[in-house]
N, C-alpha and C positions, 0 to 999 in steps of 0.2 A: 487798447494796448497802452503801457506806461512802460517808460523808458527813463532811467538814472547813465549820465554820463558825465563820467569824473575827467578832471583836466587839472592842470597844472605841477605836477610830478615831475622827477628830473634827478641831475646831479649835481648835491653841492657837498661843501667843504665842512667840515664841523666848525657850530659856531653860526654858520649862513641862517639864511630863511628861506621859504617857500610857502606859496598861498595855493591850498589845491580848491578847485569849485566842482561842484556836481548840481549838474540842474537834471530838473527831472520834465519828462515833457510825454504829452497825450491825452487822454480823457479822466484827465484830474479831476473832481468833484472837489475835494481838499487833504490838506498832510497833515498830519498831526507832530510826531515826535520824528526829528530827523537828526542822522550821527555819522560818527565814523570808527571804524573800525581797523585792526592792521593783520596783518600776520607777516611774519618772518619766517625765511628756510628753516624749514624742522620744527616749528613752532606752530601752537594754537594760534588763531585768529584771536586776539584781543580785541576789548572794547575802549577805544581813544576818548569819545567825548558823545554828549548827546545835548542837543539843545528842542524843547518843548515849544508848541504853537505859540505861546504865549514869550520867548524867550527865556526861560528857567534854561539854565545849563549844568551839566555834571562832567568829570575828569576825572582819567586817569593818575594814581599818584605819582606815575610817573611823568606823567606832561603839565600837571598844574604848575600853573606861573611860564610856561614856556610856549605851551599853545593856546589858540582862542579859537571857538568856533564861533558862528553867527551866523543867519538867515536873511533874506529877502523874500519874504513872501510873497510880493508882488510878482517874481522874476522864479517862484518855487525854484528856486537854488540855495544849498547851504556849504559854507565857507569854512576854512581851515587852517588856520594862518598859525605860521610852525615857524617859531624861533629859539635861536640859541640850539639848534640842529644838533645829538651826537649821533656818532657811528651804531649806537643801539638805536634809533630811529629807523634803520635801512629795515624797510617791511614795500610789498604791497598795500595799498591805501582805499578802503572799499569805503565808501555811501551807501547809506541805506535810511528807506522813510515809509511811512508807516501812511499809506495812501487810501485815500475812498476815492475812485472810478466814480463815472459819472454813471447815473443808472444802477449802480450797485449800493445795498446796503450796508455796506461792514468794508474794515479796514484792511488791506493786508499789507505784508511787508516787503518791500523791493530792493535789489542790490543792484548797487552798479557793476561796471567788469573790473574794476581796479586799476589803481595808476602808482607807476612802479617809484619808490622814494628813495634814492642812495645818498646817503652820509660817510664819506671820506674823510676817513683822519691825517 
């Protein structure tokens, strides 16, 4: 079993920051490519950012220069550190990582359950 649970979600102000983490935990073998993603009421699920085993990272045009992800591989948890907050930020906040199980051949992909983000103006 592998399990992604996300934390750090909340309510803040536009402007604020928030760091959300998702560690992922159970018969890890190894992670390859790990992200996050959002969605908002009445909205597709978008793709926020993605950072590679090696730390290559990609963004959103709308979060470049205002969010940063990054990893610990030692602690398989990946970071999400959200600043200069607007009110089009307010989404649900999912993780998701691209896992090899122990014992198993091949990689699949896992979600956390989401962590809710609100930005007040």
């Amino acid at each position: 079993q592998v399990q992604l649970v996300e934390s750090g979600g909340g309510l803040v102000q536009a402007g604020g920051s928030l760091r959300l983490s998702c560690a992922a935990s159970g018969s890890i073998f190894s992670i390859n490519a790990m992200g996050w993603s959002r969605q908002a009421p009445g909205k597709q699920r978008e793709l926020v950012a993605t950072i590679t085993s090696g730390g290559s990272t990609n963004y959103a045009d709308s979060v470049k220069g205002r969010f940063t992800i990054s990893r610990d591989n030692a602690k398989n948890t990946v970071y999400l550190q959200m600043n200069s907050l607007k009110p089009e930020d307010t989404a649900v906040y999912y993780c998701n990582a691209e896992i090899r199980r122990v014992g198993i051949l091949y990689e699949r992909n896992y979600w956390g359950q989401g962590t809710q983000v609100t930005v007040s103006s």
